[in-house]
N, C-alpha and C positions, 0 to 999 in steps of 0.2 A: 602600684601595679604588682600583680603576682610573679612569685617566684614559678618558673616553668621547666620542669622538668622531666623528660623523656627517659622509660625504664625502657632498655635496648640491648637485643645480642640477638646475633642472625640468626644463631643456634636455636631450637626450640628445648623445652622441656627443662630448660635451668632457673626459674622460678621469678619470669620476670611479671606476670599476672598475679602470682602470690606477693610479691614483692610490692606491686602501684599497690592491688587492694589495702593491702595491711601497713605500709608506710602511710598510705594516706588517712586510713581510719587514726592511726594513733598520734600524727599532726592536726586531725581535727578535734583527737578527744584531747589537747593540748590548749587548745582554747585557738586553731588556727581555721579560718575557714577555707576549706578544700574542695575542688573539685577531681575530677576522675573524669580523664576524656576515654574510651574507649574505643583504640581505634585498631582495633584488630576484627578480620572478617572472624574468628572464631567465636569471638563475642563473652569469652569466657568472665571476664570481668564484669559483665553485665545479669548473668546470669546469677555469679558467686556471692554478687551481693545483694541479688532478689529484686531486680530493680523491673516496676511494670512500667510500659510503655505503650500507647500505641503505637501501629505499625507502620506511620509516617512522620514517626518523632523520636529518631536517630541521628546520629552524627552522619551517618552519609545523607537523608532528607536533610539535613541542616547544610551541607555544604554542594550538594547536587541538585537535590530537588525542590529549593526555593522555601524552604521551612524557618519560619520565626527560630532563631538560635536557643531564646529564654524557653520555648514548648520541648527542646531537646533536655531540657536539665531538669534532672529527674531526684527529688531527695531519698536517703535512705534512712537505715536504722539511726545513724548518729546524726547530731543536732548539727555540727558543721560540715557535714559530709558530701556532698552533690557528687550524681554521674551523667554522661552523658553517653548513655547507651549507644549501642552497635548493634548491626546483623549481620544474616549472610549477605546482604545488598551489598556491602561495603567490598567484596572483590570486585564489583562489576567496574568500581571507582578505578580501578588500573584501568580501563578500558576508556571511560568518560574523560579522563581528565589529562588525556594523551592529547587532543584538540585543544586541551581552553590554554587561552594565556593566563601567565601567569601561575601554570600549572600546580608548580610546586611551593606556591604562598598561599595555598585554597587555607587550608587549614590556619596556618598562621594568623589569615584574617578574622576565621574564627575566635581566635584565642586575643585577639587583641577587642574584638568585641566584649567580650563577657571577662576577659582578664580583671577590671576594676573592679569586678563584687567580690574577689577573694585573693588571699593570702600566697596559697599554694594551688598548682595546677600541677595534675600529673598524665603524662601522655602514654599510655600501654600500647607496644605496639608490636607487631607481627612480626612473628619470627624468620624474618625477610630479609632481604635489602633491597627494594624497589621504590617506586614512586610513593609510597604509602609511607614506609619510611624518612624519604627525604622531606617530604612533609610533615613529619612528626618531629624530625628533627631541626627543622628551618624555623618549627613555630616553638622549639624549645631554647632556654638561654645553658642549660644543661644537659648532661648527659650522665645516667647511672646504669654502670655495664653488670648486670646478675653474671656470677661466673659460677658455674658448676665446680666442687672440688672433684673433678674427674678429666683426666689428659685431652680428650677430646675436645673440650667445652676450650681449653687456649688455642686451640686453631683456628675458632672463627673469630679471638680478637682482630687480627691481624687485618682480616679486609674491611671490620669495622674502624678500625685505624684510620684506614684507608677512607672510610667516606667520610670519616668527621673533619681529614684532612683535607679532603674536595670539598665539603660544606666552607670550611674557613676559606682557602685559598680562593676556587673560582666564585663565589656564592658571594662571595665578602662577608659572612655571618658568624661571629666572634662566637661560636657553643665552643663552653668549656665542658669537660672531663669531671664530671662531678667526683667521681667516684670508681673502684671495681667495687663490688660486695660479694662476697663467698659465701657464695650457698650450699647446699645438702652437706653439711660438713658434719661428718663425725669424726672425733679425736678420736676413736676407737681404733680405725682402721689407720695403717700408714701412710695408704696415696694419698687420704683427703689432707693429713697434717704435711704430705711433704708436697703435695700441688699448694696448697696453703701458705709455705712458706717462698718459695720458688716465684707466687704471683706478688708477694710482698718484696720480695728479692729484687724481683726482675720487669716488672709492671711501671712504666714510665710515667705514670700516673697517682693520685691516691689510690690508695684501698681503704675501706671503711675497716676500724678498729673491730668490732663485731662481725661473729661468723653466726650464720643461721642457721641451724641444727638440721637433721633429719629428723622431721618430727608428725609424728601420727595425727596432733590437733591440727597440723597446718595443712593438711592433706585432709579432713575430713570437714573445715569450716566451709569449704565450695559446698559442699552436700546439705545444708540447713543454711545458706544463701545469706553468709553473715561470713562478718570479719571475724580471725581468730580470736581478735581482743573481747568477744561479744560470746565467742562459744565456748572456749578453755581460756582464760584472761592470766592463769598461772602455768601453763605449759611452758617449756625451755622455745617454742617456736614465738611464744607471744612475748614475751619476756625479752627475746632477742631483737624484734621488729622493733619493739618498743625503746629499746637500748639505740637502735638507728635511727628513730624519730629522733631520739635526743640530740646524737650526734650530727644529723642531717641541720636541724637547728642550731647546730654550734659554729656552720659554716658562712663564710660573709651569705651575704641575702639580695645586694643591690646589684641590679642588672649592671649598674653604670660604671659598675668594678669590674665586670667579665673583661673586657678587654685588657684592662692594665693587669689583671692574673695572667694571660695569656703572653703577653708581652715578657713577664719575670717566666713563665716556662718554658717561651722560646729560648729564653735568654741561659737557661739553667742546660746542662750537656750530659743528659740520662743515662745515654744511650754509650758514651764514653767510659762512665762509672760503672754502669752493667759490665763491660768487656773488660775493665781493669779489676774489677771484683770476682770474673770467671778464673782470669791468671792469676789470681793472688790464692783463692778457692785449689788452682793447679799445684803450685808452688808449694801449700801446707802442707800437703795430703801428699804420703808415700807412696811410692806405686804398686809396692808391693806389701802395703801391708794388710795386717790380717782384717781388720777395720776398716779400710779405705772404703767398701762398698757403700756401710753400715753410715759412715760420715758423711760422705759425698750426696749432697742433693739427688733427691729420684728423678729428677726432671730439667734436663739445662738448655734452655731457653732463651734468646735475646728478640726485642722488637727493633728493626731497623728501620733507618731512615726513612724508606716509603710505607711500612707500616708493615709489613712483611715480615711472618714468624723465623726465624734463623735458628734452626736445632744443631747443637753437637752430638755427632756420633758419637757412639762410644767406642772407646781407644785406654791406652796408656795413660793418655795425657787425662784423660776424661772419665777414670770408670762410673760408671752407673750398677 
């Protein structure tokens, strides 16, 4: 049964389209067969990687309009590669699927259909949190959060927190936290190295070892409708996707472990070691010294219990 996992953050514009294509192009030039569900009304991933279709053989005709699922899977440039295109139809799917039972398993039945032909499934989804979502994430057994290295991009972890914690609790659906992964990062600048460390610091969750650069090949392979691995294959943006493929493979693989991980990270108290690591962070650092600003993390952050971002002002105790 494939590995299933959902590239997800409410935020838009932090590179989780860039992230499904190109993770998934460089697990199937790995020798894994993948597919690419596309389930964003903007359709971006469907476009980027030149995939033709007709115009009643989409993932929303495959889960609304009674479409053979195998007519929705569409091959690309690479030899393990499969997508299963989108369009603008797919908003109207909030709309449709407010009536049907069993609303938010639509997809999931998809994925359990065509799951046995492949390896890896990756679910792109809209920079949302709605019915589309919940659906992408109900038919996922993971979850990998693109984080912008920009202040902004950590405020909408917090209510995604929050639905993965509603997916588990009322849902009874064991998705793990695959991952954060740090994207548009340049060591260049200070806020992306010190949002960077801060998400490493403070992130109750992994973080993927690799940061993925701001990179001109990664932003120009959508335009010649191919992965970056296919358009600059030595670019620092291909080169880093490719470093995650690895790592995403070094991670357990068997659905039937998701639960017993979850179990040891209930069991693990993050969120205690975050606040004892703030006051110890307090305690080193003089408050008047000429340095303190320069040492002191740019960004101090904790995620709390219900999933909720918790900022410290800045003060005495705290300078920033």
């Amino acid at each position: 049964m494939a590995r299933v996992i959902a590239i997800c953050n409410q935020k838009g514009g932090v590179g989780k389209t860039t992230t499904a294509m190109n993770l998934a192009a460089y697990l199937a030039i790995l020798g894994n067969r993948t597919l690419l569900i596309d389930f964003d009304p903007q359709f971006n991933a469907t476009v980027g990687l030149g995939v033709t279709h007709e115009s009643n053989e989409t993932i929303y005709h495959a889960l609304l309009a009674g479409q053979v699922p195998e007519r929705t899977i569409k091959r690309t440039h690479l030899a393990h590669l499969d997508v299963v295109p989108a369009s603008p139809d797919l908003a109207g799917a909030l709309i449709e699927l407010v009536n049907l039972p069993g609303r938010e398993y639509v997809l999931r039945n998809f994925v359990a259909h065509v799951g046995p032909q492949y390896d890896f499934i990756f679910i792109d989804l809209p920079p949302s949190l709605n019915l589309l979502t919940v659906n992408g994430l109900l038919a996922a057994h993971e979850v990998i959060i693109p984080v912008q290295c920009e202040y902004y991009s950590l405020e909408g972890l917090s209510q995604l927190l929050q639905t993965i914690h509603l997916i588990r609790d009322h849902l009874s659906h064991p998705l793990k936290v695959g991952g954060a992964l740090l994207t548009m990062y340049d060591k260049r600048e200070k806020l992306s190295r010190e949002v960077a460390r801060e998400v490493r610091r403070r992130f109750p969750h992994k973080v993927y070892d690799v940061e993925i650069p701001r990179s001109v090949s990664l932003a120009e392979a959508p335009s010649f409708h191919k992965p970056v691995v296919l358009h600059a294959p030595q670019s620092p943006g291909a080169l880093a996707y490719e470093r995650l493929a690895r790592e995403v493979l070094m991670q357990f693989e068997d659905p039937a472990t998701l639960a017993a991980a979850l179990r040891e990270e209930r069991r693990a108290t993050p969120i205690e070691k975050i606040t004892e690591s703030i006051a110890e962070d307090a305690e080193s650092i003089p408050v008047n010294a000429p340095q303190a600003a320069e040492m002191q993390p740019l960004v101090i952050f904790e995620f709390l219990e219900d999933g909720s971002l918790a900022e410290y002002p800045q003060s005495d105790d705290f300078p920033v």
